[in-house]
N, C-alpha and C positions, 0 to 999 in steps of 0.2 A: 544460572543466568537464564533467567526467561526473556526467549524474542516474541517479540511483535510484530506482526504488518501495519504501518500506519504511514500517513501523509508527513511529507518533510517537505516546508513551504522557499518556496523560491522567487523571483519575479521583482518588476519594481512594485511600488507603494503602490496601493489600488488597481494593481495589474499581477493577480498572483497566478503564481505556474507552480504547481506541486511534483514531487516526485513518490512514488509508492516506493518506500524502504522498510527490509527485515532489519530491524534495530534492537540493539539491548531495552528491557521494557525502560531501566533504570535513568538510560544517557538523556541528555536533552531534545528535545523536537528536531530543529535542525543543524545539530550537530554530528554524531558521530554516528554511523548507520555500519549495517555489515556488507550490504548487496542491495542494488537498485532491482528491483523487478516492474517496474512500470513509472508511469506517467497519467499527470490526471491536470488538462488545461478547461478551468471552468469558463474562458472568457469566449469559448467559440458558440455558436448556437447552431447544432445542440453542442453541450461538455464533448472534448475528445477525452477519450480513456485507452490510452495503448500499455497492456499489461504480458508481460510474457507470463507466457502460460504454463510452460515447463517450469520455470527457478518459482513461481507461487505453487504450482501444486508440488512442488518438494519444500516447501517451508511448510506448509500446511501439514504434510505428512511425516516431519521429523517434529511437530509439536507445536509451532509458530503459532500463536493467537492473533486475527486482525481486531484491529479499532472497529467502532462500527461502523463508520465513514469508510471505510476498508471494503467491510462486509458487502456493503451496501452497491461498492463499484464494483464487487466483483462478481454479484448477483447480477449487478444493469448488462457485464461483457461476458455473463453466461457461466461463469465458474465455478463449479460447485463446491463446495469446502469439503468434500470427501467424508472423510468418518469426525463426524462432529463432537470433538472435545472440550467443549467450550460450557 
């Protein structure tokens, strides 16, 4: 089973709210996830992005690969992806 970090899309039509979930790479987008580790609302200005920082850096470090859209938010709130296996 390989997990991922990726966006799992929430919100009404044209008002989306994401959640950052460790998911089977396999399962559907937003469907079936293991662990919420954050939130990513693009409608504020600027984006909020509130990520726990503990439950990401232990997916990261038991093997978790993020999406790049992942990578990218977790760069903008400072986190670094530790020993990069990617």
């Amino acid at each position: 089973m390989a997990v991922r970090l990726r966006l799992a899309r929430l919100g009404a039509k044209k008002r989306p709210f994401y959640r950052i979930v460790a998911s089977d790479s396999e399962s559907p987008r937003d469907w079936r996830f293991i662990e919420v580790v954050g939130t990513y609302d693009p409608n504020h200005d600027p984006a909020k992005i509130d990520i726990k920082e503990a439950k990401v850096k232990k997916w990261l470090d038991d093997g978790a690969l993020p999406t790049e859209t992942v990578a990218s938010l977790l760069k903008k709130a400072g986190i670094s992806r530790g020993s990069d296996k990617a």
